[in-house]
C-alpha positions in Angstrom: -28.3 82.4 28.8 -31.2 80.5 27.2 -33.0 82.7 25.5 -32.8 83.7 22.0 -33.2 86.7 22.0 -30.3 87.4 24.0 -28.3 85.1 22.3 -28.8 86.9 19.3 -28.3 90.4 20.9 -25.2 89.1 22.4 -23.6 87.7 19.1 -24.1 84.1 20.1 -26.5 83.1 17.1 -26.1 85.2 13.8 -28.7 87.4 12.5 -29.1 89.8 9.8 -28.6 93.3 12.0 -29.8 96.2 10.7 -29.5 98.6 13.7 -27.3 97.9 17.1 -26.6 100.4 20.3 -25.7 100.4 23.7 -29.3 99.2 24.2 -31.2 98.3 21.4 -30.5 95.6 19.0 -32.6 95.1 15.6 -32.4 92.6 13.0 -34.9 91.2 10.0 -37.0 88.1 10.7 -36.3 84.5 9.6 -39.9 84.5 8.6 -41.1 87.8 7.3 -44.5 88.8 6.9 -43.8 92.0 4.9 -41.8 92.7 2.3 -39.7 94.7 5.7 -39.7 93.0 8.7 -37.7 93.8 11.2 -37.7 92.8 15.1 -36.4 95.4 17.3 -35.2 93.8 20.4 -33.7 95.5 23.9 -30.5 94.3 25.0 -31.5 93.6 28.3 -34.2 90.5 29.2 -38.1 91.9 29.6 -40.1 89.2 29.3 -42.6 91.5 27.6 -43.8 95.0 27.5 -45.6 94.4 31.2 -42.3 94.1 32.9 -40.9 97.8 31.6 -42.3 99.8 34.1 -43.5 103.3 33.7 -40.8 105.0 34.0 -38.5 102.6 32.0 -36.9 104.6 28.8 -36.1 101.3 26.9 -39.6 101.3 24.9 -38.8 104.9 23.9 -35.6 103.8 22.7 -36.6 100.9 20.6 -39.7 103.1 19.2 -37.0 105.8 18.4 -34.9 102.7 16.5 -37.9 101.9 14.6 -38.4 105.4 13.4 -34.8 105.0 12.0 -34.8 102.0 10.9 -38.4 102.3 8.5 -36.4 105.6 7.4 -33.2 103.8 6.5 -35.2 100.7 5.1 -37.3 103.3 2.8 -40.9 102.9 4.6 -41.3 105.6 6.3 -42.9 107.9 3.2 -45.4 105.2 2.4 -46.6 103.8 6.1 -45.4 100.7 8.1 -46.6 99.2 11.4 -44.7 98.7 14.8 -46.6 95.3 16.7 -45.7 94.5 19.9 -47.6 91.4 21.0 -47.8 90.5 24.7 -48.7 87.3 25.8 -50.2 83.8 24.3 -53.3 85.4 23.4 -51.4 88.1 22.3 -49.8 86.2 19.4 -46.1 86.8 21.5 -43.6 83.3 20.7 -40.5 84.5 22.2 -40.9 85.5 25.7 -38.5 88.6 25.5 -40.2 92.1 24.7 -39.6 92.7 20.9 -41.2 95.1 18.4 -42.4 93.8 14.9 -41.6 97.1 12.5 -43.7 95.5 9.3 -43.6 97.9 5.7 -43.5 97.6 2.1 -47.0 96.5 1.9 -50.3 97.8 2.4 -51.5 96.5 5.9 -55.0 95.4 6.4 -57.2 96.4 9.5 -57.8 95.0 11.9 -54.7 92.8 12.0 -55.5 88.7 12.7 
């Protein structure tokens, strides 16, 4: 298993988890860019958003865990932003779909 993301999900590499189920696995960034910043990560390997299909639940699932999660991490009553960035263009690093659930700050528009 070489990638990182599923080393992480798995428990090889530490993180600091915030949320985990059969599924979905969520933990904060090594390098935030809001005062909340939290990757939310399916358990199983999609390359990105692309390879989820239409019919494929796990992007409800991981938009549910954000709504949860900004709730639990106290940004839900003042706003936060869910990023999912697809792509080299598309600003995504690690090629295994993840959300970015960003809060605690105002966000500016439009983003970078």
């Amino acid at each position: 298993m070489e990638c990182i993301f599923c080393r992480i999900a798995a428990g090889q590499i530490g993180s600091d988890k915030v949320y985990e189920d059969d599924d979905i696995f969520a933990f904060r960034d090594i390098t935030p860019k809001a005062p909340v910043h939290v990757l939310i990560i399916p358990k199983r390997h999609y390359a990105s958003i692309l390879e989820t299909g239409e019919d494929d639940k796990i992007v409800c699932g991981m938009i549910a865990a954000a709504s949860r999660i900004a709730g639990e991490l106290g940004v839900d009553k003042d706003g936060f932003r869910i990023v999912v960035n697809t792509g080299r263009n598309g600003g995504q690093s690690v090629d295994h779909l993840h959300l970015h659930l960003l809060g605690g700050r105002a966000m500016g528009w439009p983003p970078g």
